[in-house]
Every structure is written in structure tokens, then in C-alpha cells.
C-alpha positions in Angstrom: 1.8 22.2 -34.4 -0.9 19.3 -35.0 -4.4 20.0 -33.8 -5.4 20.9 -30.1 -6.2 17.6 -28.5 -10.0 17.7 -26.6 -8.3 16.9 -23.3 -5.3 17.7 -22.2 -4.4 14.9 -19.1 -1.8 16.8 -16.4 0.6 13.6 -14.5 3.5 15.1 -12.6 6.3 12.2 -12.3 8.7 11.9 -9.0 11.2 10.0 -10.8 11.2 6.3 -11.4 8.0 4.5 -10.6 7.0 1.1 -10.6 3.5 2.5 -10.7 4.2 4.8 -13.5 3.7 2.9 -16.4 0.0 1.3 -15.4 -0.8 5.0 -14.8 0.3 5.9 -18.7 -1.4 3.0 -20.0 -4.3 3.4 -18.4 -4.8 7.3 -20.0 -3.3 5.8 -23.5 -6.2 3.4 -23.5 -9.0 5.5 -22.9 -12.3 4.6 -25.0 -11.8 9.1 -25.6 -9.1 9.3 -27.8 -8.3 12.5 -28.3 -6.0 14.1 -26.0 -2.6 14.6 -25.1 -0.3 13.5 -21.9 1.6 15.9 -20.5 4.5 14.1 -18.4 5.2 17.0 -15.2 9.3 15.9 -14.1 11.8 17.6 -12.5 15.0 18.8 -14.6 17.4 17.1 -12.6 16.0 13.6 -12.5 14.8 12.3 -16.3 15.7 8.9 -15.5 11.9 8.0 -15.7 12.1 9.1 -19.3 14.0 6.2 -20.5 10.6 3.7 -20.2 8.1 6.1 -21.6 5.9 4.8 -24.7 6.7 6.0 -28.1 2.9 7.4 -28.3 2.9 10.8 -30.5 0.2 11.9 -27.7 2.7 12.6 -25.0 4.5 15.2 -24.2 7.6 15.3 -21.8 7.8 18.4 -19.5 9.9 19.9 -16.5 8.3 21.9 -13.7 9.7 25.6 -13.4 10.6 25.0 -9.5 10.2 22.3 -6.9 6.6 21.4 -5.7 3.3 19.9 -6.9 1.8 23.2 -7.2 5.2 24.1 -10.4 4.5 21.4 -12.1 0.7 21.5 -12.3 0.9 25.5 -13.0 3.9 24.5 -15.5 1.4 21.7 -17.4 -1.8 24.2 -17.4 0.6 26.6 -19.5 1.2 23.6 -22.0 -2.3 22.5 -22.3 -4.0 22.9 -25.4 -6.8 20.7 -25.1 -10.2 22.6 -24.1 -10.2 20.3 -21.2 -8.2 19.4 -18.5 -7.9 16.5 -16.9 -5.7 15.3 -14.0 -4.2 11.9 -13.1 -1.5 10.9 -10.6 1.4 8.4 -11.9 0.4 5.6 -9.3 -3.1 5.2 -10.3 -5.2 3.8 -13.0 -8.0 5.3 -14.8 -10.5 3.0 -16.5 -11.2 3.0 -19.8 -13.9 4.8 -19.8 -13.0 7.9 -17.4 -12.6 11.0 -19.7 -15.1 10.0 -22.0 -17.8 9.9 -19.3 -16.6 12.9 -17.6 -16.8 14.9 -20.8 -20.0 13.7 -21.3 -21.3 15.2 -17.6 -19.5 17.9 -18.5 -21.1 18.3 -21.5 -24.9 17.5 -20.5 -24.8 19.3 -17.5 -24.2 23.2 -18.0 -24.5 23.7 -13.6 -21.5 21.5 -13.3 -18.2 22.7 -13.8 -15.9 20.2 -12.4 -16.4 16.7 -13.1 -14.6 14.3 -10.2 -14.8 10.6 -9.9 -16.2 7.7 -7.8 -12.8 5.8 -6.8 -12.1 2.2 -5.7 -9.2 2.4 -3.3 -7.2 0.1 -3.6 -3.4 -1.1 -1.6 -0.6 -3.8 -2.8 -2.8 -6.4 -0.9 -6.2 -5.5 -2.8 -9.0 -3.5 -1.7 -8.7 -1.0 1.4 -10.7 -2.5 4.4 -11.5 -0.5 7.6 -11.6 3.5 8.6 -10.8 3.8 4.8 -13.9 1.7 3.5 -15.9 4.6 5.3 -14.0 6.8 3.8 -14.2 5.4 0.5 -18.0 5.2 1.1 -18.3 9.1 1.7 -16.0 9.9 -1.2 -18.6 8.2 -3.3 -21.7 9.4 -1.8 -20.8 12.5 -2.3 -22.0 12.7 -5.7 -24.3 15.2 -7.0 -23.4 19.6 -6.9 -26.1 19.8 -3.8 -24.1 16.9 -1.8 -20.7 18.2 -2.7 -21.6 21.9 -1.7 -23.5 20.1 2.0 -19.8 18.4 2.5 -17.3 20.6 1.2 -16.4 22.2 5.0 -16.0 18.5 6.3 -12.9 17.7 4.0 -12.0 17.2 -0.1 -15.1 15.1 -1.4 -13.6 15.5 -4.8 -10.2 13.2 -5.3 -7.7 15.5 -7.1 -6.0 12.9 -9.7 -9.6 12.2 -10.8 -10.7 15.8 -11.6 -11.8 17.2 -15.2 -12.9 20.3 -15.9 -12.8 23.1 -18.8 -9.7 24.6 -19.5 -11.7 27.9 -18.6 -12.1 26.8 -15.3 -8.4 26.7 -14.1 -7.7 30.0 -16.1 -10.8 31.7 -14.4 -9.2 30.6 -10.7 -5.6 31.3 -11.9 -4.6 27.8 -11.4 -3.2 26.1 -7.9 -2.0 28.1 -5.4 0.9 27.6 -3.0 -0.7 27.7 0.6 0.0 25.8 3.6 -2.6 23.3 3.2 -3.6 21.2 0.3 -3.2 22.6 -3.1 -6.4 20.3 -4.1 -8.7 21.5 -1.3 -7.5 25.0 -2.2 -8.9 24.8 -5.4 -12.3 23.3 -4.9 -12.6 25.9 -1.9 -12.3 28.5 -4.0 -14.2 26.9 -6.9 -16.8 26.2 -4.8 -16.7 30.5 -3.5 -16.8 31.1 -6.8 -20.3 29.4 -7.3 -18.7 26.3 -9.6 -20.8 23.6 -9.6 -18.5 20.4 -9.1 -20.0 16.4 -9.2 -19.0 12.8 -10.3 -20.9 10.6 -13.0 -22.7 7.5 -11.4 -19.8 4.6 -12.0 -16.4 4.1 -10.6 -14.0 5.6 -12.6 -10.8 5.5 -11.0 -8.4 2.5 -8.9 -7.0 5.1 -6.4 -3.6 3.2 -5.2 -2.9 3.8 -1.7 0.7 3.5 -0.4 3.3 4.9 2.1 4.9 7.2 -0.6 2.0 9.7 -0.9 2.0 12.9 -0.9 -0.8 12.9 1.6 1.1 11.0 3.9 4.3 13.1 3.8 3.9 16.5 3.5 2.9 18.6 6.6 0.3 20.0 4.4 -2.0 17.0 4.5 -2.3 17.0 8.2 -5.5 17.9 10.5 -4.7 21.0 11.1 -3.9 22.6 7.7 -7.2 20.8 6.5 -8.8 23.0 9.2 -6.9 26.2 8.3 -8.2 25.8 5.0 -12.0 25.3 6.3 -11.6 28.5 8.8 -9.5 30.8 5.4 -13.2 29.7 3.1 -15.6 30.6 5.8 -14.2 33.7 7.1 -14.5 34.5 2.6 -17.8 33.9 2.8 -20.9 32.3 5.4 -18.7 33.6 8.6 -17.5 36.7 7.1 -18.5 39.7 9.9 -20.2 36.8 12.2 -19.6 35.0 15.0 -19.9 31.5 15.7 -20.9 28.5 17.9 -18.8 25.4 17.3 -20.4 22.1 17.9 -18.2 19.6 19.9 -15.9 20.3 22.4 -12.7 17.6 21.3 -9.8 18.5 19.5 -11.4 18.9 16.4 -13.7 21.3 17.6 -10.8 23.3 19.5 -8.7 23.5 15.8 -11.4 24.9 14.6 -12.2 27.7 16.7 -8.2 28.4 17.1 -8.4 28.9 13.0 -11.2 30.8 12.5 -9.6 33.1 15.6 -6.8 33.5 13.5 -9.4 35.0 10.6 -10.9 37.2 12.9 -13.9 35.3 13.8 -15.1 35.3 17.1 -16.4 31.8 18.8 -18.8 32.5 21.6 -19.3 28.7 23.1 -19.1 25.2 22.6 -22.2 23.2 22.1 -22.3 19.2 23.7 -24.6 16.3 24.0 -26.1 16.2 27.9 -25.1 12.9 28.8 -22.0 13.5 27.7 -21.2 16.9 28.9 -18.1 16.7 30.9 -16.8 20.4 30.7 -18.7 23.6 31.4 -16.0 25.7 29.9 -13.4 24.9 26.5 -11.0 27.4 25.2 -12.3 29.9 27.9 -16.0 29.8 26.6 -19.4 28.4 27.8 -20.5 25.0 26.8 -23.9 24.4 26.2 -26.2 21.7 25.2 -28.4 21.1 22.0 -31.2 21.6 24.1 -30.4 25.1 25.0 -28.7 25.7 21.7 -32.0 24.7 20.0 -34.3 26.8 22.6 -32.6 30.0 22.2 -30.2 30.2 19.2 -28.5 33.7 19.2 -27.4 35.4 16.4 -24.9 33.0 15.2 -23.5 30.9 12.5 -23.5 27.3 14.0 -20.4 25.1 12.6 -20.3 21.3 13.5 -16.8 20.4 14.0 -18.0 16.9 15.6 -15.9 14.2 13.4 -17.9 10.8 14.5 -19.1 8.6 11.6 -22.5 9.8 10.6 -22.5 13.1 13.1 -23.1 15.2 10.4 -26.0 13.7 8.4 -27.5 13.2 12.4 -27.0 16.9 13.0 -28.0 18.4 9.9 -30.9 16.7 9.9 -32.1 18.2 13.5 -30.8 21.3 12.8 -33.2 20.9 9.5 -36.0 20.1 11.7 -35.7 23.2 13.5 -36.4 25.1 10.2 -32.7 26.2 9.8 -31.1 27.0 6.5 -28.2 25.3 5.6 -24.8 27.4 4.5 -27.3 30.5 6.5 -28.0 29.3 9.7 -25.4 26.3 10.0 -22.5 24.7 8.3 -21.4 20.9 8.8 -17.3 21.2 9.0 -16.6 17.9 10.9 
């Protein structure tokens, strides 16, 4: 066996791509050149196979069983490098990706898992719209401090662009199966486990978007297992033996509390702006205002659930203003 490689690069493959060879280039011609590619397929379909690149770095796998979560497991047990590194097979890392991620890594002994700021991108050229705002987050979301303030409102940290030491996935025991995102599983419980996670200052990554995604297929990307994953990670930690007052009353809001019900943790009302307060009562409980939440604040962990562009920053900062702590007082989770 030659030398363990410094990164070890995990890319399952769903068959035949025409994606999938921009992806392998773009890992092959990293500015960091010491690591190895470990190719994640199914046994059944090796078709792909035929177009791979005669580079002694890569490695051709098959997952143990069907899923995303077998053949990441089945490419951590092959990984010699002392770090990993993932990468999906329809996008394209730029050159100098691992080596700035190792370097964070390297510089930084508080941060643990090193993510990426992405360009997303389509087969028309860059994403416009909702997603530019979403793009925009991803990549504001930068530093351990503003990943911990947004981890409850969804994934800051794009999975095919993490990197972290191998030490890290043995230390959580790798992905889990669970029915929401394998990903946000991950960071969730990286991020109870007081790993501190951030993204070096440049785009790293062209992040293809396209209807064949994962995200966009599997019943595990929805709303609603996003939110069972939020409700599992508090009721582990901040709203573990409390009870809670959701801000919002729309459907986002009501997912919510029906989640953390299903932990065990109680919801005693709604909170919603005056002049737009159009229900005294949601899910059987009081709503309120700020006003009267801000007056006389009982005992509770406060959770925004309120989804609007910029709602969070807006309410953190009042609830900041009223001398409340952050991840003590209140959570943003919308």
C-alpha cells in the first residue's frame, strides 16, 4: 500500500453522468495534490466506470446497501487520508478548494469543519431570484459565531463542499440514516457536540443546480423533515426540560410546534406582530404580541419560526436589545 494521501475526497456516483467527469477533473486538478478519490457506485450499475481517468489517485468503490448515507459510511471506512473531504459528481471544485480549506483547518484550532462559499449555478448560468437570497445567506454565513446564530434556520454549511479531520467523522460515528437530511444530521450533531464549523473568505465551489438532485427528490429534503430535524437538536439541548413560545403563527410556525410536541416539549403560545394579528388562538394556544411578549416574558425559551427574508436578523436584534442571551433566552429557527 503506497502512502496515506493528506485528503481523502468522498464522490458517491448514480450511474452515468454527464456532469461526472467536470466533477473528477475538477478534484484531479487541485493546486493540493495529495489525496486520493474515492469513486462511491452501486454494484449493479458500473457502467460509469468505463470513462474514469487512468489517475493512480482514484479509487473505485461500491456502497454496502442502497442510499447516500452506504456509500458515504462505505468511503469513510476506505479513507486513509487524515482529512476528509466531500464532493458531489455534478459539481466543480476550484482549484484551489482543499488547499485553502486545509489551511483554515490548519490555522484555526476552534474550527473543525471547514465548508465553502458556493456560486450556484444552473444549465443557463448563474441562479437568479429566491435562490440569489439563498445563495447570499449561504455565504454570509461564514465565521463559527454566525454558523452557530443560523444553524436552527436551515443547513448553512453545503454538504459536497465540507472538509474536516478524519477524527471528526470517527468521533460522530459517521452519517446516520434518519428521516431528514443526512447532511443537516451531521452538522446538528457536530454542532451539539461543540465542533466549531466555518468557510474560508473566497468562493470555493460552482454548486450545479438541476432537477435530478437529491434535494429535490427525496421526501427527506422537504419542510417538514428540515423541521423535525430542528425540533430532535433542541429538545438534545437549549429546550431540553423547557417549554417554549414560538414566534409566528403561519405554517412554519405550526411545523414547528407539532415537532417539538412530538419531543415532548410543550408550546405555551404563539407570538405576532399587532397590525397583523389576525388570530387570537393557533394550535389551541394564545397568541400574543411582541409587545406583551417583551413586557412580561415568562419562563420560556423563545424560538422564531418566522421565515420572511431578513426576519431573523430583525428579531434577534430586538430581542438583543432587551438584554436577552442568545441560544439561553431565544433561538432563531425560521
Amino acid at each position: 500500500m503506497t502512502k496515506s494521501p493528506l485528503v481523502s475526497v468522498l464522490m458517491p456516483v448514480k450511474g452515468p453522468s454527464p456532469y461526472l467527469q467536470d466533477a473528477i477533473n475538477s478534484i484531479l486538478q487541485q493546486t493540493l495534490s495529495d489525496l486520493e478519490l474515492l469513486l462511491v457506485g452501486y454494484p449493479d450499475d458500473t457502467r460509469w466506470m468505463s470513462s474514469i481517468p487512468g489517475d493512480p489517485r482514484i479509487q473505485c468503490l461500491t456502497r454496502d446497501s442502497d442510499g447516500i448515507v452506504a456509500a458515504l459510511n462505505t468511503g469513510l471506512r476506505h479513507a486513509r487520508g487524515q482529512y476528509v473531504a466531500r464532493m458531489d459528481a455534478d459539481d466543480v471544485a476550484y482549484t484551489n478548494r482543499l488547499e485553502e480549506q486545509i489551511k483554515l483547518l490548519s490555522t484555526e484550532p476552534d474550527v473543525h469543519l471547514a465548508a465553502a462559499k458556493v456560486r450556484l449555478f444552473n444549465e443557463v448560468g448563474t441562479i437568479e431570484g429566491g435562490n440569489q437570497h439563498y445563495q447570499q445567506w449561504l455565504n454570509n454565513c461564514r465565521s463559527p459565531d454566525e454558523i452557530r446564530q443560523n444553524i436552527f434556520v436551515e443547513s448553512p454549511l453545503p454538504h459536497p463542499t465540507w472538509c474536516a479531520g478524519k477524527h471528526v467523522f470517527d468521533t460522530l460515528q459517521g452519517y446516520r440514516n434518519t428521516p431528514w437530511p443526512e447532511d443537516y444530521d451531521f452538522i446538528l450533531r457536530a454542532h451539539l457536540a461543540g465542533l466549531g464549523m466555518a468557510k474560508p473568505d473566497t468562493l470555493l465551489m460552482d454548486w450545479r443546480d438541476h432537477p435530478n438532485r437529491l434535494t429535490r427528490q427525496d421526501s427527506r429534503y422537504s419542510r417538514e423533515a428540515f423541521t423535525q430535524a430542528k425540533a430532535w437538536a433542541l429538545a438534545q439541548s437549549v429546550a431540553k426540560d423547557r417549554n417554549v413560545i414560538v414566534c409566528g403563527t403561519g405554517r412554519n410556525a405550526t411545523r414547528l410546534h407539532d415537532a417539538l410536541q412530538h419531543e415532548g416539549i410543550k408550546t405555551l403560545a404563539f407570538v405576532e406582530r399587532d397590525n397583523a394579528r389576525t388570530r387570537t388562538s393557533r394550535r389551541h394556544l394564545p397568541v400574543i404580541t411582541y409587545q406583551t411578549l417583551l413586557a412580561d416574558k415568562p419562563n420560556a425559551l423563545v424560538v422564531s419560526a418566522v421565515t420572511a427574508w431578513g426576519a431573523g436578523a430583525e428579531l434577534r436584534n430586538l430581542f438583543t436589545r432587551q438584554g436577552w442571551v442568545e441560544f439561553d433566552d431565544f433561538i432563531i429557527a425560521g
